[in-house]
C-alpha positions in Angstrom: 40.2 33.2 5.9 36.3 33.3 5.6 34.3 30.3 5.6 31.7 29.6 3.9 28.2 29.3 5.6 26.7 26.6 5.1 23.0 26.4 3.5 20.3 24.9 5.7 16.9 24.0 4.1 14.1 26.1 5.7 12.0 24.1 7.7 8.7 25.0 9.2 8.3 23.7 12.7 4.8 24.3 12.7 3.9 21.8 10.0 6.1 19.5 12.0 4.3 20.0 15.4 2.0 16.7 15.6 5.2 14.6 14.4 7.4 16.3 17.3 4.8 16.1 20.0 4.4 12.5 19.8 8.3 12.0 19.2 8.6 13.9 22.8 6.1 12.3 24.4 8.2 8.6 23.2 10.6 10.3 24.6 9.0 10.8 27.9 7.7 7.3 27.9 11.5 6.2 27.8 13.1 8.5 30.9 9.9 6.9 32.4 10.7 3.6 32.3 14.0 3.5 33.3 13.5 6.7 36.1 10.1 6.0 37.5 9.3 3.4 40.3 7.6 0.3 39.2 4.2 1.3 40.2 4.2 4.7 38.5 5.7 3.2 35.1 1.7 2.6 33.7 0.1 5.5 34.9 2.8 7.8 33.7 3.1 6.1 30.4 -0.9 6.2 29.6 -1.0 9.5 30.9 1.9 11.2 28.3 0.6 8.7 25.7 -3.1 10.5 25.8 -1.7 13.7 26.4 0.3 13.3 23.7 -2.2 11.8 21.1 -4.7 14.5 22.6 -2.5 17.7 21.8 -0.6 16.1 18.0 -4.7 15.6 17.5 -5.4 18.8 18.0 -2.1 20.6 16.7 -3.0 18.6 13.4 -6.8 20.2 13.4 -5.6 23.7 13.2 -2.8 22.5 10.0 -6.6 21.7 8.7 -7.2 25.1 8.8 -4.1 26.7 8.7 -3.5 25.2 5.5 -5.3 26.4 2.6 -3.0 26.0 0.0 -0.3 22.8 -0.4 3.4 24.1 1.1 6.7 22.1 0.8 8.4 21.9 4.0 12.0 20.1 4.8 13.2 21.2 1.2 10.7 19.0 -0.5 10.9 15.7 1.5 7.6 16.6 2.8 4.3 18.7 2.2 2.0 20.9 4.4 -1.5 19.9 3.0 -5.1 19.5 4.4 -4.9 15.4 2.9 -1.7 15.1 5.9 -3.6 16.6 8.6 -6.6 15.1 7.8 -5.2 11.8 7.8 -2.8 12.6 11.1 -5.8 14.1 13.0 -7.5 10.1 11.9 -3.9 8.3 13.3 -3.6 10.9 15.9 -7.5 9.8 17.3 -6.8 6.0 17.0 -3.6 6.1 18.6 -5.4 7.9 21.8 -8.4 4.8 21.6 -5.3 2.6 21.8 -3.4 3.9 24.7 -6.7 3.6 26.6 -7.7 -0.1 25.7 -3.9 -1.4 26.4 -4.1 0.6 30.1 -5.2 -3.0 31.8 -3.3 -5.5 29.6 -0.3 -6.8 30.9 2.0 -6.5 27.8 5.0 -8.5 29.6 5.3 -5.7 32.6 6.9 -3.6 30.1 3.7 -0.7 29.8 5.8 2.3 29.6 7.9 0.9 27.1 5.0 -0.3 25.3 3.3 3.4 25.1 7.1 4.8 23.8 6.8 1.9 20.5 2.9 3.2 20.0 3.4 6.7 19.8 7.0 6.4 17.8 4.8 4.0 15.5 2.0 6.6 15.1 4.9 9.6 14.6 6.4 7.8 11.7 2.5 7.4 10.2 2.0 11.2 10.8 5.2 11.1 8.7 4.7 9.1 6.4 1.3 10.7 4.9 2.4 13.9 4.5 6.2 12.4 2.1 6.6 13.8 -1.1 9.7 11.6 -2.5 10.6 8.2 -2.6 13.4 8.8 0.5 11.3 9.9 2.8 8.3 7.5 1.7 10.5 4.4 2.5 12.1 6.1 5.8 8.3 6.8 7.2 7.3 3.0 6.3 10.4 1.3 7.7 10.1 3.9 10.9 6.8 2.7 11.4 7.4 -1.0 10.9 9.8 -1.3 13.1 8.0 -0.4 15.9 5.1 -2.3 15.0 7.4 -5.2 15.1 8.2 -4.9 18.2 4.7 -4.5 19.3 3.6 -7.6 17.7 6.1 -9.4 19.6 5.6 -7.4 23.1 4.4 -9.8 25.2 7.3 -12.3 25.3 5.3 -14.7 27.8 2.7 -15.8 25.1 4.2 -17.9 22.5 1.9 -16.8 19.8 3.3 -12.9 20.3 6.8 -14.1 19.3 5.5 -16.0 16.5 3.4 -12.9 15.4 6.3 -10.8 15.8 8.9 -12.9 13.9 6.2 -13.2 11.0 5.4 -9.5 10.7 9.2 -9.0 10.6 9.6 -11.2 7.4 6.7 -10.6 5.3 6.7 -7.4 6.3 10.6 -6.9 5.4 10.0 -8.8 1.7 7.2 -6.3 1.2 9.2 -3.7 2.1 12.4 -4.9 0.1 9.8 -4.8 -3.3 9.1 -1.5 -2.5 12.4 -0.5 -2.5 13.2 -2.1 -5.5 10.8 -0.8 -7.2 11.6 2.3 -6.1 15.1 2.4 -7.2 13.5 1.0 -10.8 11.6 4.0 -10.7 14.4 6.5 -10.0 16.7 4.9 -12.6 14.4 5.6 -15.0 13.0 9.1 -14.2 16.5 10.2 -12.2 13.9 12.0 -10.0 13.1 10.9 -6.1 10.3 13.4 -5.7 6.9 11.9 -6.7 5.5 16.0 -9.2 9.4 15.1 -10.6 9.1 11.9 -11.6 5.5 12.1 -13.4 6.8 15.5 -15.1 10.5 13.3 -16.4 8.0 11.0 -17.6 6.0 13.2 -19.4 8.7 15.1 -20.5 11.0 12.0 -21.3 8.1 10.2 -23.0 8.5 7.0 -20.6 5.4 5.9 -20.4 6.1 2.2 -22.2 9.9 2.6 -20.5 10.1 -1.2 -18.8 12.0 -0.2 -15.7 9.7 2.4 -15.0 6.3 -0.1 -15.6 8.3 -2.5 -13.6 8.6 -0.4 -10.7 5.3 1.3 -10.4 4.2 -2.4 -10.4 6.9 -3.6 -7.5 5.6 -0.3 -5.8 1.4 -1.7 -6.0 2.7 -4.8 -4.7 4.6 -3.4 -1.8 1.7 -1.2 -0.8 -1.0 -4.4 -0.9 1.5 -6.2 1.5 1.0 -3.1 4.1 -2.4 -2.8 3.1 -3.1 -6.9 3.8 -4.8 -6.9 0.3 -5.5 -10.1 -1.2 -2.8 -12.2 -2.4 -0.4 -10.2 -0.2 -2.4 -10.8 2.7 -0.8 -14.0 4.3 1.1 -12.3 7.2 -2.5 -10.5 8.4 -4.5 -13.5 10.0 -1.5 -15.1 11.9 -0.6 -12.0 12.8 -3.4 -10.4 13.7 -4.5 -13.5 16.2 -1.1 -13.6 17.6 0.0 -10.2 18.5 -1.7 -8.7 21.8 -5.1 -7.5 21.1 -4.1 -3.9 21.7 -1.4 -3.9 19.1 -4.0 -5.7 17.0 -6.0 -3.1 17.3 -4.2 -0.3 16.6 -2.5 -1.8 13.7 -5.9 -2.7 11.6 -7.0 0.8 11.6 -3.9 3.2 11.8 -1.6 1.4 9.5 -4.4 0.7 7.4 -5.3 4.4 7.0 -1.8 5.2 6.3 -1.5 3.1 3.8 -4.3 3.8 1.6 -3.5 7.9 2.0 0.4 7.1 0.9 -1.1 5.0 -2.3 -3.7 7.7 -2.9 -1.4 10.5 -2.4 1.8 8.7 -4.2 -0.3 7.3 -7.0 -2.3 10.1 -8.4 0.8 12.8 -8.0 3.6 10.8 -9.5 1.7 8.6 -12.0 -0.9 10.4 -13.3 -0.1 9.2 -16.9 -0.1 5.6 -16.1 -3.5 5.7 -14.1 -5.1 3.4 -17.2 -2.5 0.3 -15.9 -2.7 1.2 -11.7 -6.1 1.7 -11.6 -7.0 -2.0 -12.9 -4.6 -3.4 -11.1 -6.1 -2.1 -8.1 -9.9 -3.0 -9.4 -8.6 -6.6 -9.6 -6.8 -6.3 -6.2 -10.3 -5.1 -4.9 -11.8 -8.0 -6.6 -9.4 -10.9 -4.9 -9.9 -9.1 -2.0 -13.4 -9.1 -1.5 -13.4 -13.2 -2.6 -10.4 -14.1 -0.7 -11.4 -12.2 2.7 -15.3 -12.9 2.9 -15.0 -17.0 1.6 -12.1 -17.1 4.8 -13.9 -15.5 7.1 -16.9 -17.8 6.7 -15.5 -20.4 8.1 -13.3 -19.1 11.0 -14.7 -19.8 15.0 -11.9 -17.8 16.1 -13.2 -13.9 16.3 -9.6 -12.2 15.7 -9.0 -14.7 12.6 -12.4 -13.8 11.3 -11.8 -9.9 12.6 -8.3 -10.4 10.5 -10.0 -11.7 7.3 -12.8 -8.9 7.6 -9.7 -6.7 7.6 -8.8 -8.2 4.1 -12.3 -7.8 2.6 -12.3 -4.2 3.8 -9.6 -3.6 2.4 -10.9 -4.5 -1.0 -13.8 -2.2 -0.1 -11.3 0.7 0.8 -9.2 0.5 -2.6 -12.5 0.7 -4.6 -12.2 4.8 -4.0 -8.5 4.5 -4.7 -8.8 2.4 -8.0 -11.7 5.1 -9.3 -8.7 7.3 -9.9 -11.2 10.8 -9.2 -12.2 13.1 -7.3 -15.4 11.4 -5.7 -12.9 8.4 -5.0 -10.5 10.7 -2.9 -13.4 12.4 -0.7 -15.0 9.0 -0.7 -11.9 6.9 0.5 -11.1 9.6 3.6 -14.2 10.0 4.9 -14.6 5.7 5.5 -11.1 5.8 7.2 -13.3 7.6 9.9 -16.1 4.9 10.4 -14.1 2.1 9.5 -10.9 2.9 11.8 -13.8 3.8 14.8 -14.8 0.1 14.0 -12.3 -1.7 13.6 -10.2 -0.6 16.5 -13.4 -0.7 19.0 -14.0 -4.4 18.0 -10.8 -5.4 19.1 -11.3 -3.6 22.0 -14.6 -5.5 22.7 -12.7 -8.9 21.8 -9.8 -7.6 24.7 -12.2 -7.0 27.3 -13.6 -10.6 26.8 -10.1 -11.9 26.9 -9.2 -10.6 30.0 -12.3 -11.8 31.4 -12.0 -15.5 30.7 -8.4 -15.8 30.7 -8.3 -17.6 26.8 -8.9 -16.3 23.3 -11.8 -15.2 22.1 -13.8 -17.3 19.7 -17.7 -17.5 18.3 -18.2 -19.9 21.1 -16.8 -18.4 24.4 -18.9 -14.8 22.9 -22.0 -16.6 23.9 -23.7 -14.6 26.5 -21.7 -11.5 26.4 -24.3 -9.4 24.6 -26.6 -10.3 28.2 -23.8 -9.8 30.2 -21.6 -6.8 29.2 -24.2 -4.9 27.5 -22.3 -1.8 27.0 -19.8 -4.3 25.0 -22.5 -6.0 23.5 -24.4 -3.4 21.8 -21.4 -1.7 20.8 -20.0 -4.6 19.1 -23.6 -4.9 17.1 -22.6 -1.5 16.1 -19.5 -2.1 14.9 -20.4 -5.5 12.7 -23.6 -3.5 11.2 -20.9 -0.5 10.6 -18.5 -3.6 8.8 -21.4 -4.8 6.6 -22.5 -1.7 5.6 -25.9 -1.6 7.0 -27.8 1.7 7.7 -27.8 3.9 11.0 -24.0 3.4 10.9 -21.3 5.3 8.9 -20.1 2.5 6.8 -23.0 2.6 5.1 -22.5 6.1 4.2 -18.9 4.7 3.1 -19.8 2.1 1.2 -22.4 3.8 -0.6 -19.2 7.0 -1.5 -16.7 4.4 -2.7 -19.6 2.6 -4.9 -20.8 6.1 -6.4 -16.7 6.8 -7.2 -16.7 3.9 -8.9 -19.7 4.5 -10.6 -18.6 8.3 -11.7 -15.5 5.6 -13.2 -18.2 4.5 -15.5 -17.1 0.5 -13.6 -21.0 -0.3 -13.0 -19.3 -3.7 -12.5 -17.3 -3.1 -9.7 -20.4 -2.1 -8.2 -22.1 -5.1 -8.7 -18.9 -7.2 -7.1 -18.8 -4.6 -3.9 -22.6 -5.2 -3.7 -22.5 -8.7 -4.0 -19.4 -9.3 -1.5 -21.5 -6.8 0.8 -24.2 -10.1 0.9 -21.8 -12.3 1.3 -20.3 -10.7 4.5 -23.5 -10.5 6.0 -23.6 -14.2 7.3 -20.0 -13.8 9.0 -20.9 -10.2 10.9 -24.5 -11.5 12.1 -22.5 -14.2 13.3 -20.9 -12.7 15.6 -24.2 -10.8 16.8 -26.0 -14.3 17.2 -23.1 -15.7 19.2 -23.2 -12.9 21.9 -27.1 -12.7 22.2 -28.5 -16.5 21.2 -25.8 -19.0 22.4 -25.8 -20.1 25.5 -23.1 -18.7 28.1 -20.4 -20.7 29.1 -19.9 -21.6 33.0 -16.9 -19.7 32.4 -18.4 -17.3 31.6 -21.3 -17.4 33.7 -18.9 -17.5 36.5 -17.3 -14.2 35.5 -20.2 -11.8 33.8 -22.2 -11.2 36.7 -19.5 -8.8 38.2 -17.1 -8.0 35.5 -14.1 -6.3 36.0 -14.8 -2.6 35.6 -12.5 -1.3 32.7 -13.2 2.7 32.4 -10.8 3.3 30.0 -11.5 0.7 27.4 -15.4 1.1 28.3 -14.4 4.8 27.3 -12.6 4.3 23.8 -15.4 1.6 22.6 -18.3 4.2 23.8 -15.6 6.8 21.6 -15.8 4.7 18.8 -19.0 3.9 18.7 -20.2 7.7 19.4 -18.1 7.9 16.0 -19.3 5.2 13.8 -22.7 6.5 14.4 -22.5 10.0 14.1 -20.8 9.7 10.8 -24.4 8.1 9.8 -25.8 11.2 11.2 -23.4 14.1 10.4 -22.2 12.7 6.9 -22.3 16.5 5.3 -19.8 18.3 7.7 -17.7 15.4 7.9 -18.0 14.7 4.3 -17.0 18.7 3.3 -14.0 18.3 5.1 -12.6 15.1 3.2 -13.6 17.0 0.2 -11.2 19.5 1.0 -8.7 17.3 1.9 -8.9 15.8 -1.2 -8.4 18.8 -3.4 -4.6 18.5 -2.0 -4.1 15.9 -5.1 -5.0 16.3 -8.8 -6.6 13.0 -9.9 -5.9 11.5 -13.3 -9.7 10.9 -14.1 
């Protein structure tokens, strides 16, 4: 009797490779905690973690190049495009600025472990980017969030990470559980999973006013503002954000912030092209709460990762500005500030870690005072980063802000120009404030006790002189890096 043989989709291992070297290197990370004596646990574990982020980095540069021409791989769960390895080369470099500014926190004694969750988290973000149907969409999100919610909870000695963790878990699984549903509201009306299916059964089927399909593409927006901590959704970020270790903090408000925005970009423009007239205002008034909700907050906040967590939320209005255009301009202009912003955002936190550690307490407007004199590596870099934030010239997010304003211009929405410019204002008085605090008030005897002869931290002194050789050069070499997330974004047909 013969049997059958069994079909096997084709997969290509190469468009896989930055997803399977981080996997291993997890992997590693785990044998290492349980095989390797105490006092080799951290080296080991930071080591594979940068070699690791180093090689998926670099593995994802040449899928840049390598890839032309969009490609289906794993039987059309996933696609080999430059918009994935754009966006996994981005993840790829924050995760190796995180494994260096976690190498001297404690994390509960647990640092191997901790490097295992961080690269698993960045694998299912690699992932999740490059998903072309609704299956593989929700498996790279939940893959990721679980190990973020671990990470938020890591250091079970302070009571705050526990708290952090349980609240990520919650809001995070409700925003998650909309998803879903609106998801499966989506498939029961197209009968398609794939995201070129279901805007071709919609066209074809002539479901654009079909209720279960409106219904889910609007469960499906409000999912992705919960993982983009856009305004309302946003309640979990500031709790979280303060609570979880700083390194986790860190890595979460730029990678999972990035790989959010790509998944709505990519998912929104390829399987609902047709109903761009309803997303895209739903998104411009997302931007607008945003900007109000996250700049009025963080006003008034003396704790730095509170108001670091409610700059997050105004950004992220900023950041959907590109998406919400619906063009071109938009795509180019949203990828290229993932690189300034994620540089930013990640070496602030690692600025507010290094003060941490050195006074033993969190970080706040007041105990800043005197760091800029101090630590003025830190300092300067952190007056980098707040003028990146604000927009302000010299520093790429200028050069951002001024893309995503033009995209929304090309839109022919002069006004949500005039709301980005006038939240822009608004911000400054927050992000000087931090800059005054470290330069004009006086030090603490804390303080003063500790910054003559800080401790020296090479590896976090390393990612923040990284990130801010990044946020500047993107002021600098805007055209190259501009060309290539123009070519990323001709991955996607856009609806305007």
């Amino acid at each position: 009797m013969t049997v059958a043989a069994i079909a096997t989709p084709s997969v290509d291992w190469y468009a896989l490779a930055p997803l399977l070297v981080l996997l291993a290197g997890s992997g590693v990370c785990v044998l290492a905690a349980v095989l390797l004596p105490e006092s080799w646990k951290l080296p080991a574990g930071a080591a594979t973690a940068v070699g690791c982020f180093g090689a998926a980095a670099i593995t994802a540069a040449f899928l840049f190049a390598d890839s032309e021409r969009p490609e289906s791989i794993v039987a059309g769960a996933a696609v080999r495009d430059r918009l994935g390895s754009f966006s996994g080369l981005v993840i790829c470099a924050i995760g190796l600025m995180a494994a260096a500014v976690a190498m001297r926190h404690g994390l509960g004694g647990h640092r191997a472990e901790y490097y295992a969750l961080l690269l698993a988290a960045a694998a299912g973000m690699v992932f999740l980017v490059t998903a072309t149907n609704l299956m593989t969409l929700f498996l790279g999100l939940e893959w990721f969030s679980i190990a973020l919610y671990v990470l938020c909870a890591y250091d079970v000695r302070v009571k705050g990470s526990l708290e952090a963790g349980l609240k990520y878990l919650v809001v995070g699984g409700f925003g998650s559980a909309v998803l879903l549903l609106g998801s499966a509201f989506v498939y029961g009306a197209t009968a398609e999973l794939g995201f070129s299916e279901i805007a071709a059964a919609t066209t074809q089927q002539g479901l654009g006013d079909d209720l279960f399909l409106l219904a889910g593409l609007a469960m499906i927006v409000v999912g992705l503002g919960f993982k983009v901590s856009a305004a309302p959704f946003h309640m979990w970020t500031p709790d979280v954000y303060e609570g979880a270790p700083t390194p986790v903090t860190a890595f979460m408000a730029a990678a999972t912030k990035a790989t959010a925005l790509v998944l709505a970009l990519r998912l929104l423009t390829t399987a609902f092209p047709g109903e761009a007239e309803l997303w895209t205002i739903a998104l411009a008034v997302m931007v607008c709460v945003s900007l109000a909700v996250g700049n009025l907050a963080a006003i008034v906040q003396t704790s730095l990762k509170r108001l670091l967590a409610y700059s997050s939320v105004a950004q992220a209005g900023f950041l959907l500005i590109p998406v919400a255009a619906g063009n071109e301009a938009g795509g180019t202009a949203l990828l290229f500030y993932l690189i300034p912003y994620g540089a930013a955002s990640l070496g602030a936190f690692a600025v507010v870690a290094a003060r941490e550690r050195e006074l033993g307490r969190p970080a706040t407007l007041e105990t800043m005072g005197g760091m800029g004199w101090e630590r003025p590596l830190l300092g300067g870099a952190m007056w980098v980063f707040m003028l990146s934030f604000a927009g302000l010239p010299l520093t790429g997010g200028f050069v951002a802000k001024f893309y995503a304003f033009a995209s929304a211009w090309d839109r022919g929405w002069t006004w949500l120009v005039v709301v980005g410019v006038i939240a822009t204002a608004f911000s400054l008085y927050y992000y000087l404030g931090v800059i005054r605090s470290m330069y004009m008030r006086p030090a603490l005897p804390l303080a003063a006790a500790t910054g003559g002869q800080p401790p020296r931290e090479l590896a976090l002194s390393a990612a923040v002189v990284g990130c801010t050789i990044v946020v500047v050069g993107s002021f600098f070499a805007v055209e190259p890096l501009i060309d290539l997330a123009r070519e990323a974004a001709t991955s996607l047909t856009f609806p305007y």
